[in-house]
C-alpha positions in Angstrom: 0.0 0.0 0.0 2.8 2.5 0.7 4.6 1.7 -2.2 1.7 2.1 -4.7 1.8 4.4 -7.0 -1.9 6.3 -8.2 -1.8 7.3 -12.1 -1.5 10.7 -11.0 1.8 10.5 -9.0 3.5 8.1 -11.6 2.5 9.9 -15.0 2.6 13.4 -14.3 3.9 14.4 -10.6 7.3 12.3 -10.9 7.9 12.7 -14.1 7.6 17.4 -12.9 9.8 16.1 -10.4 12.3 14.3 -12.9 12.0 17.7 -15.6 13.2 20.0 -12.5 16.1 18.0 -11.6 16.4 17.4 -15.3 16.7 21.6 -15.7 19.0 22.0 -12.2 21.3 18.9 -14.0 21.3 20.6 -17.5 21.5 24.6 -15.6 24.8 24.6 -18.0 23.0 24.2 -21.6 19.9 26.2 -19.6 22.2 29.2 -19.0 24.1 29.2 -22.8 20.8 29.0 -24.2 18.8 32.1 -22.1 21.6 33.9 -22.8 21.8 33.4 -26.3 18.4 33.8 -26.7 19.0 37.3 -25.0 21.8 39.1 -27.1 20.2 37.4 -30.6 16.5 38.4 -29.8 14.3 37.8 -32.9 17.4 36.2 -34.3 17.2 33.9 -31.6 15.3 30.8 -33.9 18.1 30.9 -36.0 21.0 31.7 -34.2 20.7 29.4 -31.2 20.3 26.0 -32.4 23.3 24.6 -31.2 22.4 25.6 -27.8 19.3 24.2 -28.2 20.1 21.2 -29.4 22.7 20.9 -27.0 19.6 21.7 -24.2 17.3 19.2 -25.7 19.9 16.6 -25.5 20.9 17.0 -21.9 17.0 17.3 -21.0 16.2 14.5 -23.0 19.1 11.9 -21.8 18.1 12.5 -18.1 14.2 12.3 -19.2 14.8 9.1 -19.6 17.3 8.1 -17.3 15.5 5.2 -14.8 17.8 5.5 -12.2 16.5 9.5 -11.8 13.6 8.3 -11.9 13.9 5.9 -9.5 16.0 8.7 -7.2 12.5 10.8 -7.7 9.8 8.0 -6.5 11.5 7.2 -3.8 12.2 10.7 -2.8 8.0 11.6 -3.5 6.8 8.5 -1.7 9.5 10.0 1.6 7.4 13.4 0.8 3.5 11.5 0.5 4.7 9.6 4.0 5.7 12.5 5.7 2.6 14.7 4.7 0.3 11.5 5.7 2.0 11.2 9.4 2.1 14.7 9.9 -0.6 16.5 7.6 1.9 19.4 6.8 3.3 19.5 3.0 6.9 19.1 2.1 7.4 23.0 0.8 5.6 24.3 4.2 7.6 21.3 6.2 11.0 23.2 4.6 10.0 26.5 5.9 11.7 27.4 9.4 10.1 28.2 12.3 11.2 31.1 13.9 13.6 30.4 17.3 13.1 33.8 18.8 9.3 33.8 19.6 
């Protein structure tokens, strides 16, 4: 039961979890590409394929990489535990509580 996955959680709230690690692994190929879409502007289709297909390739190899996705299940079943034991989500879990109340 704790291990199963509802179609929700396995086709679309992993797989965000797997594109944002995807994007922080890749923050190279993000970076050159932003930035060349900056300085080339409406030139920017043109002149910054080879970042993007240098993006699309990183994004795409970790995509479908099993083992981050693996990392990612377990990491969102830790999260779906802890918010079912303690009724608090991760992102307001992460927050700090002030000390000097």
């Amino acid at each position: 039961e704790s291990d199963h996955l509802r179609h929700v959680e396995k086709d679309v709230l992993i797989p965000k979890m797997v594109r944002e690690k995807a994007r922080e692994l890749c923050s190279e190929k993000v970076e050159a590409f932003s930035k060349c879409c900056k300085e080339k502007g409406f030139l920017m289709v043109i002149k910054c394929r080879e970042e993007n297909a240098a993006l699309k390739e990183c994004l795409t190899y970790h995509y479908k990489d099993s083992a981050l996705y693996e990392e990612c299940k377990q990491e969102y079943l830790k999260e779906r535990e802890e918010f079912r034991q303690t009724g608090i989500p991760a992102k307001k879990r992460q927050q700090k509580v002030p000390t000097n109340m």
